[in-house]
C-alpha positions as a Markdown table, in Angstrom:
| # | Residue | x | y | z |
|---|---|---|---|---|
| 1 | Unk | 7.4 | -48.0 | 45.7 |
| 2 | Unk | 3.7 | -47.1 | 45.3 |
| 3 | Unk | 2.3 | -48.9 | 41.9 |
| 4 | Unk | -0.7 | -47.4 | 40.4 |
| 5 | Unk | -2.9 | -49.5 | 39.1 |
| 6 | Unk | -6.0 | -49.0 | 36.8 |
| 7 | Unk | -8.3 | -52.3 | 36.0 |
| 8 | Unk | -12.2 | -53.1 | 35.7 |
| 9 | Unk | -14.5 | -52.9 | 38.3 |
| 10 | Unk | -16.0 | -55.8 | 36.8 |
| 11 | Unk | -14.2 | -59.2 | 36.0 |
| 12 | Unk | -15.0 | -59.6 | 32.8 |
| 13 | Unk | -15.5 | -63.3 | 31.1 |
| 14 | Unk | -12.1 | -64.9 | 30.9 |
| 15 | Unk | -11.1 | -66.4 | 33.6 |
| 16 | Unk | -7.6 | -65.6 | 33.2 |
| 17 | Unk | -7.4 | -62.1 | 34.1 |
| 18 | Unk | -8.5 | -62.7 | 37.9 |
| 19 | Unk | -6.2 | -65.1 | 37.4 |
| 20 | Unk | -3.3 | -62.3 | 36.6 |
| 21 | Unk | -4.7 | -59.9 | 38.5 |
| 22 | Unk | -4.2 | -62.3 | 41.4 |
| 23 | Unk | -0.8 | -62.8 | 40.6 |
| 24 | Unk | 0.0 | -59.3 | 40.0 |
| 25 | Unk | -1.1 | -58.6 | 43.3 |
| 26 | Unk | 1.0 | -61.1 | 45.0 |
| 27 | Unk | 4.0 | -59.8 | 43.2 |
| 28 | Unk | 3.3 | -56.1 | 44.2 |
| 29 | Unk | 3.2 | -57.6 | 47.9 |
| 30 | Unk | 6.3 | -59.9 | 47.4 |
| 31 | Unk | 8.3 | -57.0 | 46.6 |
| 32 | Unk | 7.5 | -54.5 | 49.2 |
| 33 | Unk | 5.5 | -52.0 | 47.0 |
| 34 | Unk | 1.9 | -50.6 | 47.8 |
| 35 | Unk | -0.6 | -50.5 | 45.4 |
| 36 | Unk | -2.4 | -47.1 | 44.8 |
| 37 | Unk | -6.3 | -47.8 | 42.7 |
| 38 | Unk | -9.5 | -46.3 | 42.8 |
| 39 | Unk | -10.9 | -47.9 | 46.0 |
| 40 | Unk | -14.0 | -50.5 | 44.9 |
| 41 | Unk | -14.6 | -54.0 | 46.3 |
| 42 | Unk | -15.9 | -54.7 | 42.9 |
| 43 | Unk | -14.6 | -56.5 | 40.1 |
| 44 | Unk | -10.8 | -56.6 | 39.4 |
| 45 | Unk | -10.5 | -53.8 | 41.8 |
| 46 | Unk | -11.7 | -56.0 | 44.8 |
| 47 | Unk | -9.7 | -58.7 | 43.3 |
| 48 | Unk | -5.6 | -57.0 | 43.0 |
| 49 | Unk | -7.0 | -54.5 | 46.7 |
| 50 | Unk | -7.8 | -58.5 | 48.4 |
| 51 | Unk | -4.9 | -60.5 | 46.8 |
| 52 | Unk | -1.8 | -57.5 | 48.0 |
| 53 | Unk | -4.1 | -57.8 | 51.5 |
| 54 | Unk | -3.6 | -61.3 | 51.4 |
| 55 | Unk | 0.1 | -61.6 | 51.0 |
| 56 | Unk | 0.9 | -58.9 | 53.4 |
| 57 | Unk | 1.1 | -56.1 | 51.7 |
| 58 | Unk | -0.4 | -52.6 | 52.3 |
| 59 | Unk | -3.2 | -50.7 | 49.8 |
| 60 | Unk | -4.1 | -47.2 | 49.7 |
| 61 | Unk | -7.4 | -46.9 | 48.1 |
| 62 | Unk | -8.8 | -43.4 | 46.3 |
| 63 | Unk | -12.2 | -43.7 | 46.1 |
| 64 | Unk | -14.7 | -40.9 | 44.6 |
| 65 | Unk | -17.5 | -39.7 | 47.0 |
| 66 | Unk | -20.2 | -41.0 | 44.4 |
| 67 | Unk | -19.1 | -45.0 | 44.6 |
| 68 | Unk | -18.6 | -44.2 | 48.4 |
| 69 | Unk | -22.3 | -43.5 | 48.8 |
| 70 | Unk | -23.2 | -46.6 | 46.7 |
| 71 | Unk | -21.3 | -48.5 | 49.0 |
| 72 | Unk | -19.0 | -50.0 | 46.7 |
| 73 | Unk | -15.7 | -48.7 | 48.7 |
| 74 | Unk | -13.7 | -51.6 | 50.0 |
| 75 | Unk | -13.8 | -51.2 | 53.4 |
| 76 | Unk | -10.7 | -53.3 | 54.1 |
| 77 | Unk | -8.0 | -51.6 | 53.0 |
| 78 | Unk | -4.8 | -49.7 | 54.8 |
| 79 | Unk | -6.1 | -46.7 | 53.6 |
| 80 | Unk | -9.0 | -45.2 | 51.8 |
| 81 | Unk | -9.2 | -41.9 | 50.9 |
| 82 | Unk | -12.5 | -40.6 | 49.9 |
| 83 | Unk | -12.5 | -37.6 | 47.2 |
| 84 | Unk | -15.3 | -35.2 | 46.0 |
| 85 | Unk | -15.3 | -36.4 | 42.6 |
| 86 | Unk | -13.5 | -38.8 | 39.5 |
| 87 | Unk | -11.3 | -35.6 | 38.7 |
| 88 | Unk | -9.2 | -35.7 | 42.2 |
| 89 | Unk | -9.6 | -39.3 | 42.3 |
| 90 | Unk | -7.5 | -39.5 | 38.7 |
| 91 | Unk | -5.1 | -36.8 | 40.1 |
| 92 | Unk | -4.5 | -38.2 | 43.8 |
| 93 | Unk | -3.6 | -41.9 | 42.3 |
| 94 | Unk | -1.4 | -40.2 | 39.8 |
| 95 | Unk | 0.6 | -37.4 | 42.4 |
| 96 | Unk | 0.7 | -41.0 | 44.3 |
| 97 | Unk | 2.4 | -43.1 | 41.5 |
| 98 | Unk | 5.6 | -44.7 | 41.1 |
| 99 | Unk | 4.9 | -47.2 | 38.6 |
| 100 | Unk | 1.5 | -46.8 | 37.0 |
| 101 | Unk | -0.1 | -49.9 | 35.2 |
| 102 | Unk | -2.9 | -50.7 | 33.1 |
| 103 | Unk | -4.5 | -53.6 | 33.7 |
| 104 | Unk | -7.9 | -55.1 | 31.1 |
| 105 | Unk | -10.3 | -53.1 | 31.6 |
| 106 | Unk | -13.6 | -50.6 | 30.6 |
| 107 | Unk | -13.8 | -47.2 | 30.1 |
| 108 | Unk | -12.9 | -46.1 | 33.4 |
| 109 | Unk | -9.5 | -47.8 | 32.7 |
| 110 | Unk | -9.1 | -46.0 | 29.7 |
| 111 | Unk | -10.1 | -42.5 | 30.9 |
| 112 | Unk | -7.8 | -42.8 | 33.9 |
| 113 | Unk | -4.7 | -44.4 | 31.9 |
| 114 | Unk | -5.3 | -41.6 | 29.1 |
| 115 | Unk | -4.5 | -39.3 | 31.4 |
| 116 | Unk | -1.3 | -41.2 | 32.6 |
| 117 | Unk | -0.4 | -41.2 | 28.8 |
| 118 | Unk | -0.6 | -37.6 | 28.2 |
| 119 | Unk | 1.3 | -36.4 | 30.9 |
| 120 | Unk | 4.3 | -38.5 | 30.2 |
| 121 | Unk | 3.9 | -36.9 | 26.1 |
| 122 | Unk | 3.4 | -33.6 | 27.8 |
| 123 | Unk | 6.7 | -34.4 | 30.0 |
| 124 | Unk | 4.8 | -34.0 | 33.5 |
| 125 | Unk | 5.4 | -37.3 | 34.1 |
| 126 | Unk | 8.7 | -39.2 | 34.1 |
| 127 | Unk | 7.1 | -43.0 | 36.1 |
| 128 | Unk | 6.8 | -45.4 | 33.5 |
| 129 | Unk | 3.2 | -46.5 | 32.2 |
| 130 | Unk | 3.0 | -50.4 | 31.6 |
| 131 | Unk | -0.2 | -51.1 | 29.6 |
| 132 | Unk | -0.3 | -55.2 | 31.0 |
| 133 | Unk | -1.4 | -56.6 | 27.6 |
| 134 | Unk | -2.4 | -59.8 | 28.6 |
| 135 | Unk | -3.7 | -61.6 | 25.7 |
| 136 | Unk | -3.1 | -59.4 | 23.2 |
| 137 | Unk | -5.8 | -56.8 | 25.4 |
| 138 | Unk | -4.3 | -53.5 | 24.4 |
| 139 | Unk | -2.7 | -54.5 | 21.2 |
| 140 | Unk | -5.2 | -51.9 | 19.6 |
| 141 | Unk | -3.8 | -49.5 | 21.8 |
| 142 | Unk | -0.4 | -50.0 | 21.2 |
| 143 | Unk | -1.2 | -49.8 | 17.1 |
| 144 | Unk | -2.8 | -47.0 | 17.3 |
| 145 | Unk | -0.2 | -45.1 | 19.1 |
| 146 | Unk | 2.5 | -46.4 | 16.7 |
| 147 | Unk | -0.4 | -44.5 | 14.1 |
| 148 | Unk | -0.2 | -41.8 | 15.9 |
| 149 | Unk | 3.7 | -41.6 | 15.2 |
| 150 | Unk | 3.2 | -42.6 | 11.7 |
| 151 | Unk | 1.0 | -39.8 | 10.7 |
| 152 | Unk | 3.0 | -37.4 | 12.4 |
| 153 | Unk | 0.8 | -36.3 | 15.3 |
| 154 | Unk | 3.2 | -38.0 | 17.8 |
| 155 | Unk | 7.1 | -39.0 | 18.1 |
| 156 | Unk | 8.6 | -42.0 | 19.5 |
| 157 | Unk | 10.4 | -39.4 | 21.7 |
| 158 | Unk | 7.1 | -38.0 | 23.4 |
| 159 | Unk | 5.8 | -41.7 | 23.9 |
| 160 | Unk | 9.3 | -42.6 | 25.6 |
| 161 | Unk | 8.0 | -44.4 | 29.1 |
| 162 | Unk | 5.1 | -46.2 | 28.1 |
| 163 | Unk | 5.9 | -49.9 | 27.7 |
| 164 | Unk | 3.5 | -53.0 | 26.5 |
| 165 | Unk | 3.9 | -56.1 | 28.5 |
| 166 | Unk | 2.5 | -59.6 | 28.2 |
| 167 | Unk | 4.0 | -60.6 | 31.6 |
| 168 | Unk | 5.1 | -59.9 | 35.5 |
| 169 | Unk | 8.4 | -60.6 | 33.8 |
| 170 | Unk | 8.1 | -58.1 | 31.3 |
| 171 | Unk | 6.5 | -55.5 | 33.9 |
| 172 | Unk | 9.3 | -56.1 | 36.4 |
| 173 | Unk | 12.0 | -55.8 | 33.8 |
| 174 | Unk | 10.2 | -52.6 | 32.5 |
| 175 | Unk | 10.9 | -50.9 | 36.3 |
| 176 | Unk | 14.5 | -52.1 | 36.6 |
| 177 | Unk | 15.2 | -50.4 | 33.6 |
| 178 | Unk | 13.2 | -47.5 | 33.0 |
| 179 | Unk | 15.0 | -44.6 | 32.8 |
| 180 | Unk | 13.0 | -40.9 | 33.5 |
């Protein structure tokens, strides 16, 4: 299974998400799936891309031409794949997506995961969309989408598929039992 993955490509100041992004990492390798993310050898990115490495397990990389010329691709990977531009990146790592998660992170993070969101509303996307809310991260993001629903500019129906989880337990139990 290819998991998508969308985090920082910085590490931010708590030490505990390299911590989970290590781990997450390690479990995408323990379990025979590939990870799919945009490519860098920065931040989180370089972090989850070295840790699936590291435990055997295989990474395909989608990296936009602009970061490739400011040398920030990670060279190391199974794969990199080096689009014209953010647009193609966003679309490649989704068409490649089984499982698409949402790690802490900036505004790239968001802009790619927004994406992920709407096409499961828009019903283009049946893979589930686990926003990892480690520490209470995205709990912003989970209110307002309940708002959303609340004010009537959403349904619980056209947000079925994306899942909140403070855990690999949570995450993993998310994928058994998903349903498209």
């Amino acid at each position: 299974m290819n998991i998508t993955v969308y985090l920082g490509a910085h590490e931010g100041n708590d030490p505990s998400y390299r911590k989970a992004v290590e781990e997450l990492g390690a479990w995408i390798a323990g379990n025979g799936n590939r990870l799919v993310y945009g490519g860098s050898d920065e931040g989180l990115m370089a972090v989850i891309a070295d840790a699936v490495l590291s435990h055997g397990g295989e990474v395909t990389g989608i990296e936009a031409q602009m970061f490739a010329d400011q040398g920030v691709a990670h060279q190391g990977l199974t794969e990199l794949v080096i689009v014209p531009d953010i647009t193609e990146r966003r679309t490649r790592m989704i068409e490649l997506g089984d499982v698409f998660i949402a790690f802490p992170g900036g505004t790239g993070t968001l802009e790619e995961v927004s994406e992920v969101v709407s096409k499961i509303c828009l019903n283009q996307l049946s893979q589930p969309c686990i926003f990892y809310n480690l520490n209470g991260f995205y709990d912003d993001m989970k209110a307002f989408l309940q708002r959303m629903i609340n004010v009537g500019f959403s349904t619980s129906e056209r947000q079925h598929g994306i899942y909140f989880a403070s855990n690999l337990t949570e995450i993993e139990h998310i994928i058994a039992t998903h349903q498209a």
